[in-house]
N, C-alpha and C positions, 0 to 999 in steps of 0.2 A: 124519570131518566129516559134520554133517546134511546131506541136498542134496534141496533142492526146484525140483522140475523144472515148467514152468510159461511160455507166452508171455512174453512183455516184455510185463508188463503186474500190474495188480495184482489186478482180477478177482475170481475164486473162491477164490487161493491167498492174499490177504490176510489174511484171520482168519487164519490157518497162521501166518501171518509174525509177528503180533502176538501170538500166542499163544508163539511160537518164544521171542520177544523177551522177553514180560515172564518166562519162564523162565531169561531170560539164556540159553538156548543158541546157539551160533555156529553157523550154516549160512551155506551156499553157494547162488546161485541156480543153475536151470542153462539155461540160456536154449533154449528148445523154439521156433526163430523159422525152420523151415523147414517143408514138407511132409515131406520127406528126413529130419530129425530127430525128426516123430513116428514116424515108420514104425517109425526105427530103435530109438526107444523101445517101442515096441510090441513088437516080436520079441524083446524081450527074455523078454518075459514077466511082467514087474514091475507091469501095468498090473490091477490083479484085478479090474476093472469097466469096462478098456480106455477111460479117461475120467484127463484128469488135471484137476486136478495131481496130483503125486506126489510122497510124504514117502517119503523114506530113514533111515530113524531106530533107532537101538538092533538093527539086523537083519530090521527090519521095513519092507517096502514096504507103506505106508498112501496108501489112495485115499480118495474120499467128507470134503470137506471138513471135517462133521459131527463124523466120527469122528475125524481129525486132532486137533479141538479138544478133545474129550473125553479122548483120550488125553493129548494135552498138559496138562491139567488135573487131571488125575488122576497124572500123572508126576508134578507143581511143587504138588502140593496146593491147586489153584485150583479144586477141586469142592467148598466150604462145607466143615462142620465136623460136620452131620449129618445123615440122610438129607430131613428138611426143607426145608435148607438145598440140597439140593442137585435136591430137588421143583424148587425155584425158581428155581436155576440152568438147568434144562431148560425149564421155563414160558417164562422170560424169552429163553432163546436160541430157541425156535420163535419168539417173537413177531420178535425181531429177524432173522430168519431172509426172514419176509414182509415186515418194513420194510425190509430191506438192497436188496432186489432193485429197486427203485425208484432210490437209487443207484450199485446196476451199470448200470443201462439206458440212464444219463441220457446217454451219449456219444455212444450210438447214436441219440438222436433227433434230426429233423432241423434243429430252431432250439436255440438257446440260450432262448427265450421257455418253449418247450412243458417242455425238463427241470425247467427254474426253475418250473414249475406244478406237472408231476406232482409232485416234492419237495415243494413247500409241500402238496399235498393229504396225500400220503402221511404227512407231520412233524404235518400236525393232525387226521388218523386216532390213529396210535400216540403220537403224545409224551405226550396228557395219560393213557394208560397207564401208560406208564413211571414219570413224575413219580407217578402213583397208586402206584405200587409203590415206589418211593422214598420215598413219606411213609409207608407201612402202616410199614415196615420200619423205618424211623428210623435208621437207623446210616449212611448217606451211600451203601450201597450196595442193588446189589439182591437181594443173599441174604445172611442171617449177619450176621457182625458185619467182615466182614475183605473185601478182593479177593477176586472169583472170577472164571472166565472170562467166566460173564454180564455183566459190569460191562465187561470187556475189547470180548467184541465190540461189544457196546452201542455203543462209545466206536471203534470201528473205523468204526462204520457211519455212527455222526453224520459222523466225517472227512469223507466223502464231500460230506456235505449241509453242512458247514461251508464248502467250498470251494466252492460255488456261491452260498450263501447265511450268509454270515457273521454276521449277528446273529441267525440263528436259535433259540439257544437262549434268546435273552434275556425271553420270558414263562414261562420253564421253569425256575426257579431252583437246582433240585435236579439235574436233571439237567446246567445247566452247573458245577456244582460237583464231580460224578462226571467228568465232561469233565477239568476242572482235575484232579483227581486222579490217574488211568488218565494222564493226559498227564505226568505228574509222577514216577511211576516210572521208574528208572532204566534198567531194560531199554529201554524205549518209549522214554525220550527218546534214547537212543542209535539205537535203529533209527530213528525218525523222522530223524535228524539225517546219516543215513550213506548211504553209498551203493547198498545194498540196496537201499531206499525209492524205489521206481519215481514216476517224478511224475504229475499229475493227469492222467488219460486224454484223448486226444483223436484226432483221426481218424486219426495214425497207427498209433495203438494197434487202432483199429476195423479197418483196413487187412492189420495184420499177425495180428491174429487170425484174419481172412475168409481170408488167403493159407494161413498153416499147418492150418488146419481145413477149408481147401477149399470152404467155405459162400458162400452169396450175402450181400454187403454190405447193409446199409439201401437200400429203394428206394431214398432220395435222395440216391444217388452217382450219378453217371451213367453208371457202370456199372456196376449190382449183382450180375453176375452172372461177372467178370472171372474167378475164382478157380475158377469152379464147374469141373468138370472134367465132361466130354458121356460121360452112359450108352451 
């Protein structure tokens, strides 16, 4: 069995999951929610940049989310159809790469006002991008003529920004039609619908990340620094 090890939480190992998914491969999470259970993952040795998450797949411990995806993609055939195609595929997963992180952040800020801004700023930086790359391309997606994983994460990342701000795709036509899409796949609808699919983050997820990584929380807890553990 595949087994991605990883907070309670969906984070950085997301793309993984969805990438896992529209492969239709079955994995297991492995819930990384102590200080105790990083550690013990650590001494293993499985960690090759001592950073997870961590893919267990095919005999290979894979780290660097990145790479996760391109492997997956290149295992399931979701890298285009030729080395153009797959230019583009890369083009498009850097861009989504620096839109994404604007909806990892949005938990950790401290109103619901300020995340619902950065995202709207961040959606009217990159969208009319994407939607450009969607009409150069004309086939409904963003490389080739078929699914790739640029199209996947793409569609990972709006998730995030859909659930803060629900009509957002609606001056973006192309793009919420890719939306429709990616969501319509049988792998994805299944993972979205099961219990994998960790729900929308919120401060206890902030919480238990700051516990098992030992980090200080957002100043605006009252107490940011609960977890830290004294040099």
């Amino acid at each position: 069995m595949t087994k991605l090890h990883y907070t309670r939480s969906r984070g950085r190992a997301e793309t993984t999951r969805w990438m896992l998914a529209v492969n239709q491969i079955p994995f297991e999470n492995i819930l990384i929610d102590t200080p105790e259970k990083l550690a013990a993952l650590r001494a293993t040795g499985k960690l090759p940049f001592d950073q997870m998450p961590l893919l267990e797949i095919d005999d290979h411990n894979l780290s660097q989310s990145s790479a996760m995806i391109r492997y997956l993609a290149r295992r399931g055939g979701f890298y285009g159809d030729t080395d153009t195609d797959a230019l583009w595929c890369d083009l498009v997963a850097g861009a989504v790469s620096d839109f994404s992180e604007t909806g990892l952040k949005a938990v950790f800020q401290p109103t619901d006002e300020i995340a619902i801004s950065e995202q709207q700023t961040a959606f009217a930086k990159f969208a009319p991008c994407f939607e450009g790359r969607l009409m150069e391309n004309g086939t409904g997606f963003c490389a080739g003529t078929r699914l790739s994983f640029a199209d996947v994460i793409l569609v990972e990342a709006l998730s995030s920004y859909l659930e803060w701000i629900p009509d957002i795709l609606e001056p973006t036509p192309l793009l919420k039609a890719l939306n429709e899409t990616v969501l319509s796949h049988p792998g994805i609808k299944a993972y979205l619908t099961s219990d994998l699919r960790y729900p929308k983050p919120d401060n206890t997820c902030v919480i238990d990340i700051a516990r098992v990584l030992q980090r200080p929380l957002p100043s605006h807890f009252s107490d940011p620094n609960q977890f830290v553990t004294p040099s």
